[in-house]
C-alpha positions in Angstrom: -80.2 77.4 -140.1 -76.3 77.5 -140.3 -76.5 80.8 -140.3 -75.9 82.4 -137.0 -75.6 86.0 -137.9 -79.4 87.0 -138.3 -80.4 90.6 -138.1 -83.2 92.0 -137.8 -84.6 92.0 -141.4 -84.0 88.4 -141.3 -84.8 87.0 -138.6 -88.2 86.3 -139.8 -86.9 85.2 -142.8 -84.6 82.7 -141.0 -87.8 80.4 -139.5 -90.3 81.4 -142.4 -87.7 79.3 -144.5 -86.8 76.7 -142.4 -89.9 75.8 -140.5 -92.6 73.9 -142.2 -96.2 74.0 -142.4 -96.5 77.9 -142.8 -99.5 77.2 -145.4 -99.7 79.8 -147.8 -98.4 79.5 -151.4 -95.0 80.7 -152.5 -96.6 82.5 -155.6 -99.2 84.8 -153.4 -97.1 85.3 -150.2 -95.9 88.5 -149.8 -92.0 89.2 -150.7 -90.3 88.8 -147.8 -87.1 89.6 -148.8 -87.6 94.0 -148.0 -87.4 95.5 -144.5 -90.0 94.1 -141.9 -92.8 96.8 -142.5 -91.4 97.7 -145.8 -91.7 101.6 -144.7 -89.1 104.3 -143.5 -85.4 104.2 -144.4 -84.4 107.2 -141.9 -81.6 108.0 -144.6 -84.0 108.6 -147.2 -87.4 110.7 -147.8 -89.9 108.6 -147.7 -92.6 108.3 -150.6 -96.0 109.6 -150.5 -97.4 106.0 -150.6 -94.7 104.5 -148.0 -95.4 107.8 -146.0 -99.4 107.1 -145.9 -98.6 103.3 -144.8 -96.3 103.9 -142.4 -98.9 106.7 -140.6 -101.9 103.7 -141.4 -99.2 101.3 -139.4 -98.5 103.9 -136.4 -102.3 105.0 -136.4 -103.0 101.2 -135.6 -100.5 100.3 -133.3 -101.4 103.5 -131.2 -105.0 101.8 -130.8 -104.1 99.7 -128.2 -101.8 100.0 -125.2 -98.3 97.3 -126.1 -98.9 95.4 -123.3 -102.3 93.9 -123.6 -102.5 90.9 -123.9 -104.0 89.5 -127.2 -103.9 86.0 -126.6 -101.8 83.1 -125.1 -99.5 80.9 -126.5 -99.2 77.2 -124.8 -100.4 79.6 -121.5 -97.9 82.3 -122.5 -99.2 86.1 -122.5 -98.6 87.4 -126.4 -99.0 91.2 -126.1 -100.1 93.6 -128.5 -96.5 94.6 -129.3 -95.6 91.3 -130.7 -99.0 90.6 -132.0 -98.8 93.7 -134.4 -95.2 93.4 -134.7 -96.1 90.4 -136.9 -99.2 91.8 -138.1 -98.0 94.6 -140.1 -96.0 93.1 -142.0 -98.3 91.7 -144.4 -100.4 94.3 -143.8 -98.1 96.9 -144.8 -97.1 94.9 -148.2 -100.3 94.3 -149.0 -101.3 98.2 -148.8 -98.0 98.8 -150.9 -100.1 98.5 -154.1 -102.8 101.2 -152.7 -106.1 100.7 -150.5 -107.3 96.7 -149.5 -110.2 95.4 -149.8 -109.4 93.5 -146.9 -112.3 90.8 -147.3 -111.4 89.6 -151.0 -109.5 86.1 -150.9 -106.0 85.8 -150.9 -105.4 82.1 -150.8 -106.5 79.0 -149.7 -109.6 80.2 -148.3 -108.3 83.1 -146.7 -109.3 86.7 -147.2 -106.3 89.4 -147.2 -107.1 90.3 -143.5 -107.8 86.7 -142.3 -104.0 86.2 -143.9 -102.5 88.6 -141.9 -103.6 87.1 -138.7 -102.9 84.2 -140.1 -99.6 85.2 -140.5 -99.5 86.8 -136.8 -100.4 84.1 -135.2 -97.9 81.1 -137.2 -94.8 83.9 -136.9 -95.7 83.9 -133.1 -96.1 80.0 -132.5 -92.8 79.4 -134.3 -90.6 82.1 -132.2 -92.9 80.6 -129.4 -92.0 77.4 -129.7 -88.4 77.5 -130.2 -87.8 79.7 -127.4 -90.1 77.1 -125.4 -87.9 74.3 -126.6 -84.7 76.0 -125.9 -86.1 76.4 -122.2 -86.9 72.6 -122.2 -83.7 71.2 -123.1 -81.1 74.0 -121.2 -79.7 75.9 -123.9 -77.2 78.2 -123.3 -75.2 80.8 -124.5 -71.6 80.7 -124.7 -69.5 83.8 -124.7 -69.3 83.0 -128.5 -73.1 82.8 -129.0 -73.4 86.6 -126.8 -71.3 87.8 -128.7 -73.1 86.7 -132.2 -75.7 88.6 -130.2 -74.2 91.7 -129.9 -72.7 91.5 -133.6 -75.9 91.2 -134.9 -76.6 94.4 -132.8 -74.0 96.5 -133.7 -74.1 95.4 -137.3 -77.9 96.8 -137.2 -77.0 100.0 -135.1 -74.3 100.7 -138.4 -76.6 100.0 -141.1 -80.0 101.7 -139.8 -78.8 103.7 -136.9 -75.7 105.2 -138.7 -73.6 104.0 -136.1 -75.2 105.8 -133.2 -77.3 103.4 -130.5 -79.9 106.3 -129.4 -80.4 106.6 -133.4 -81.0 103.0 -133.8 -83.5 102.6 -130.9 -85.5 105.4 -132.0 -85.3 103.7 -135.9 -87.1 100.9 -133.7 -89.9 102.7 -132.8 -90.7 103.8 -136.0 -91.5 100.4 -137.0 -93.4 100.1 -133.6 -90.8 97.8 -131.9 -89.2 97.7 -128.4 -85.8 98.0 -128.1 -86.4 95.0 -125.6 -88.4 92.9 -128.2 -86.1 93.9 -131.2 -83.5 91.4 -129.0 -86.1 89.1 -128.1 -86.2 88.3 -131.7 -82.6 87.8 -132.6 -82.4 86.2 -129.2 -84.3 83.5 -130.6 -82.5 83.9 -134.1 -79.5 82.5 -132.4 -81.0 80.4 -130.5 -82.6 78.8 -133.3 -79.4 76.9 -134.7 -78.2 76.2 -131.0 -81.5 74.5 -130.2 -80.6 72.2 -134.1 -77.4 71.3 -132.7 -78.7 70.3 -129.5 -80.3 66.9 -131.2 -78.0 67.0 -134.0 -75.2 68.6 -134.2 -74.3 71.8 -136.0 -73.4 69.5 -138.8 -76.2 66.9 -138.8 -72.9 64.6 -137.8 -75.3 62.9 -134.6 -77.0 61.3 -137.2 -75.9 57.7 -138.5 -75.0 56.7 -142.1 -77.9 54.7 -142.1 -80.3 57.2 -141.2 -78.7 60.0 -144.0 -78.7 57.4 -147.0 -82.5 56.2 -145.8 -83.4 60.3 -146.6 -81.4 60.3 -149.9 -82.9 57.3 -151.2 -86.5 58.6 -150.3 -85.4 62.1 -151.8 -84.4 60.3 -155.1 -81.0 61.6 -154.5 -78.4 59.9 -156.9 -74.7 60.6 -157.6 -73.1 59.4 -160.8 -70.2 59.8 -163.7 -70.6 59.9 -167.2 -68.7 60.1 -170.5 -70.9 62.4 -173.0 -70.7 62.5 -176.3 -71.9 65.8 -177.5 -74.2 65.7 -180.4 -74.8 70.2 -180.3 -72.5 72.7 -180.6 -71.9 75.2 -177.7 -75.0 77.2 -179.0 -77.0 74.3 -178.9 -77.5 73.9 -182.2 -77.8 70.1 -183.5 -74.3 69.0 -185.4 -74.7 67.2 -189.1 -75.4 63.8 -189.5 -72.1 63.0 -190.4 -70.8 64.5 -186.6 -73.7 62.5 -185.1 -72.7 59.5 -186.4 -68.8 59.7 -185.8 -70.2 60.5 -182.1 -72.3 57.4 -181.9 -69.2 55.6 -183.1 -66.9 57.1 -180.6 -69.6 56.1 -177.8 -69.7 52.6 -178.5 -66.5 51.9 -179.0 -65.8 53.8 -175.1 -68.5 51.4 -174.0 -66.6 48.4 -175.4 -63.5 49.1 -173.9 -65.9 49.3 -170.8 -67.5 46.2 -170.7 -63.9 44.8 -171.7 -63.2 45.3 -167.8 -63.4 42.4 -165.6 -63.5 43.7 -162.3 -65.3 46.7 -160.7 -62.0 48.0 -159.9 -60.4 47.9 -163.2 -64.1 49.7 -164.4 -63.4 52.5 -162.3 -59.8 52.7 -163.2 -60.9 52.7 -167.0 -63.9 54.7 -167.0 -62.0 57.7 -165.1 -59.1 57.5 -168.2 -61.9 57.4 -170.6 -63.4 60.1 -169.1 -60.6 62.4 -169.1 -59.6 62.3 -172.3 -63.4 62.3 -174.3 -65.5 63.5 -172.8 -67.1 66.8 -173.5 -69.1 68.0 -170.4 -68.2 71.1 -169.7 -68.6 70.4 -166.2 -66.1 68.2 -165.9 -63.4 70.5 -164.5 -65.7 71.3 -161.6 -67.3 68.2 -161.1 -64.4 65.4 -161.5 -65.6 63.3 -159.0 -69.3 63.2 -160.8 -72.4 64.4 -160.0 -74.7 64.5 -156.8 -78.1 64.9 -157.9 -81.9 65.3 -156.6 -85.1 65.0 -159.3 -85.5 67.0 -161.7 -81.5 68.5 -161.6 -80.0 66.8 -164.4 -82.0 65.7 -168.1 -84.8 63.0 -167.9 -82.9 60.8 -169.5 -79.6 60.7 -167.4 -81.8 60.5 -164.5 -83.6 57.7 -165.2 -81.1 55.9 -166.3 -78.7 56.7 -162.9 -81.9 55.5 -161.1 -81.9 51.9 -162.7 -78.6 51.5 -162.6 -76.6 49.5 -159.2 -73.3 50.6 -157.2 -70.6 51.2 -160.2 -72.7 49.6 -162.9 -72.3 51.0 -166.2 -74.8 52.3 -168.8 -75.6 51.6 -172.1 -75.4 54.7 -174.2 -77.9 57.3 -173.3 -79.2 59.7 -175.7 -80.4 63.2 -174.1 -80.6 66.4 -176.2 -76.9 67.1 -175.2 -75.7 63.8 -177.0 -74.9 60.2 -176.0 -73.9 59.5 -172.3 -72.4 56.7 -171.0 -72.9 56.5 -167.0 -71.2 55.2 -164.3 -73.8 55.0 -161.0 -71.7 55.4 -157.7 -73.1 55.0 -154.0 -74.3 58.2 -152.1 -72.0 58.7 -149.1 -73.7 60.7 -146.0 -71.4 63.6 -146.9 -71.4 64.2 -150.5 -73.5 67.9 -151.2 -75.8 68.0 -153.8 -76.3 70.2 -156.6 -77.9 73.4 -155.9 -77.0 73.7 -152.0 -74.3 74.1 -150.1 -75.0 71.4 -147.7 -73.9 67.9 -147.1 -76.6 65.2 -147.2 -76.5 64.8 -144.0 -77.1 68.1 -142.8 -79.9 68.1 -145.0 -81.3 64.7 -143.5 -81.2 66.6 -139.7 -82.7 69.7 -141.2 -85.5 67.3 -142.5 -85.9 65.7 -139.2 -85.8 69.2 -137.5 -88.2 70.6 -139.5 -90.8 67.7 -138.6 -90.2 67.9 -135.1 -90.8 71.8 -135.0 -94.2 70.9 -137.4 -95.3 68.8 -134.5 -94.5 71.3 -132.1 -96.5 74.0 -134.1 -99.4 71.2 -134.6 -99.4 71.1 -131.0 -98.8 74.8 -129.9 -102.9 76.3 -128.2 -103.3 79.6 -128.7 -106.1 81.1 -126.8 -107.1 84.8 -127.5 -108.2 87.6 -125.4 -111.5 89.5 -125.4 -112.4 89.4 -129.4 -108.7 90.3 -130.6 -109.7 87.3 -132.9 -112.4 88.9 -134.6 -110.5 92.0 -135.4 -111.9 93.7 -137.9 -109.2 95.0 -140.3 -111.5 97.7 -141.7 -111.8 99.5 -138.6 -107.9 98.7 -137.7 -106.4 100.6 -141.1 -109.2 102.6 -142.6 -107.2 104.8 -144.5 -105.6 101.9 -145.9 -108.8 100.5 -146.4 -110.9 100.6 -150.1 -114.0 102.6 -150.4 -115.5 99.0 -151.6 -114.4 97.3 -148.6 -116.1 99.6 -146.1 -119.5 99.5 -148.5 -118.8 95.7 -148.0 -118.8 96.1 -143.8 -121.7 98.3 -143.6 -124.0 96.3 -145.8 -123.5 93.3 -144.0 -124.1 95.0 -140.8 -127.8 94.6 -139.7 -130.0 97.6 -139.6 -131.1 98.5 -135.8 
């Protein structure tokens, strides 16, 4: 969501990350990290099997005129353009591997064609509703935000129109988009983080301390110190008994000195002295201030024992398969960043809140389709994409006359 620089090849990938309740599994979605129909790089020949898909693609979009309307969203006309827009991108992946059988399940229920209109229609509720909220509560642009806009353009004009606009536009076509929907989509791309802001802050910084150390505590989020003790080489392998026990030794005598503090203060004093000069965590260098952790990011055993542990209370010794730890547990503050991310607790607290609003938004968003555009039957929409199997399957479940 920080992110205001989106192209086109993103932009889906900008909400399908950030929005929740998208329902399919992780493991069995398709990979969306190609181009948006996974076809024709105009600098390159195409493939025999990339060629075949892309004519399936055009073939089916050509079916219908772009600006029928396939169903409403939240009494909104959703034409065909952005119906299929949405729709052949699983399609399209799916095919990569050679013909469908478009009614064999794909998850949760779902059949490889009921997934791709599945995928249609959640792709269109989430643009839908973030353009409907931005609507709602006045955003916008700036002169900074049109011109991310136009960046984002020009940036796609260089990279898939080799600089030229006519190029570029007619690049668009060949993945059976607009000129004027391709910027209806990264309009809503940069809308996306204005409309976060809006309740916010680009930051998270509207909410209070309160609120961002509630979400870290229910997140298991933990930040902590520690003195180790390493009982393994750097290649992991276990030292000799003799090293282990001179180790053991060094540990308790560091938690000695420890518990020889009388006031938190002098602790804190002590245990960053002691920490500088043994211990043996690599990390050290890079992490001098300790660690800010969520579950499962450190050892089980340093984890559970942060997790029992109060504000600047220290550990007993704690054996993990790195060696003996002694821990010092310090308090989260709202603006410490984790492990693994980039971003502060508290913009991960507004992200969270975000996220929940936007899954209400979706829960609530009615989509009502036209004519039988509901029913569409995948076979008759890609047959040369389709398996011999699949067609068999169709005709022998239509009824004889």
């Amino acid at each position: 969501m920080k992110n205001r620089f989106i192209s086109l090849s993103l932009a889906a990938l900008l909400l399908m990350g950030a929005l929740t309740g998208c329902g399919s599994s992780k493991d069995k979605e398709p990979d969306n990290s190609e181009e948006v129909t996974g076809s024709i790089d105009p600098s390159q020949e195409a493939d025999d099997s990339v060629s075949a898909t892309a004519a399936a693609m055009n073939a089916a979009y050509a079916k219908y005129d772009p600006d029928t309307v396939v169903m409403t969203m939240n009494g909104e006309d959703v034409t065909w353009e952005e119906y299929f827009y949405w729709l052949q991108y699983p399609a399209s992946q799916f095919a990569a591997g050679g013909k469908v059988d478009w009614s064999i399940e794909f998850d949760d229920g779902k059949s490889y064609g009921d997934y791709c209109k599945y995928y249609a229609e959640e792709m269109i509720k989430q643009y839908g509703v973030i353009d409907a909220a931005a609507y709602e509560n006045n955003i916008v642009f700036t002169d900074a935000d049109k011109q991310s806009l136009a960046d984002i353009e020009d940036q796609d004009i260089s990279d898939y129109g080799e600089g030229d606009r006519e190029t570029f536009i007619n690049y668009l076509a060949t993945l059976n988009l607009s000129y004027n929907m391709y910027t209806a989509l990264n309009t809503t791309a940069v809308t996306y983080p204005l409309l976060f802001a809006s309740f916010y802050g680009s930051e998270g910084e509207r909410l209070t301390d309160e609120e961002v150390i509630e979400y870290a505590e229910t997140e298991g989020i933990l930040s902590a110190k520690h003195i180790l003790f390493m009982t393994v080489d750097s290649e992991g392998t276990p030292l000799d008994d003799e090293a282990v026990a001179s180790q053991r030794a060094l540990a308790e005598e560091t938690l000695a000195e420890l518990k020889a503090c009388t006031s938190q203060e002098e602790i804190i004093q002590k245990f960053d002295t002691l920490m500088n000069e043994r211990s043996e965590d690599t990390g050290l260098v890079s992490n001098p201030n300790g660690y800010v952790f969520g579950p499962g990011q450190m050892v089980t055993e340093f984890e559970t024992a942060t997790a029992a542990l109060g504000d600047y209370e220290v550990s007993e010794i704690v054996e993990s398969s790195y060696g003996y730890h002694i821990i010092l547990s310090l308090p989260i503050e709202a603006d410490d960043v984790p492990l693994s991310t980039s971003y502060t607790i508290r913009y991960l607290a507004a992200s969270a809140q975000f996220n929940e609003m936007l899954k209400g938004w979706l829960e609530e968003a009615v989509i009502e389709y036209k004519d039988d555009f509901q029913n569409l039957n995948m076979e008759e929409l890609f047959p040369t994409l389709t398996a011999e199997s699949a067609v068999d399957n169709v005709e022998a479940s239509t009824p004889e006359e």
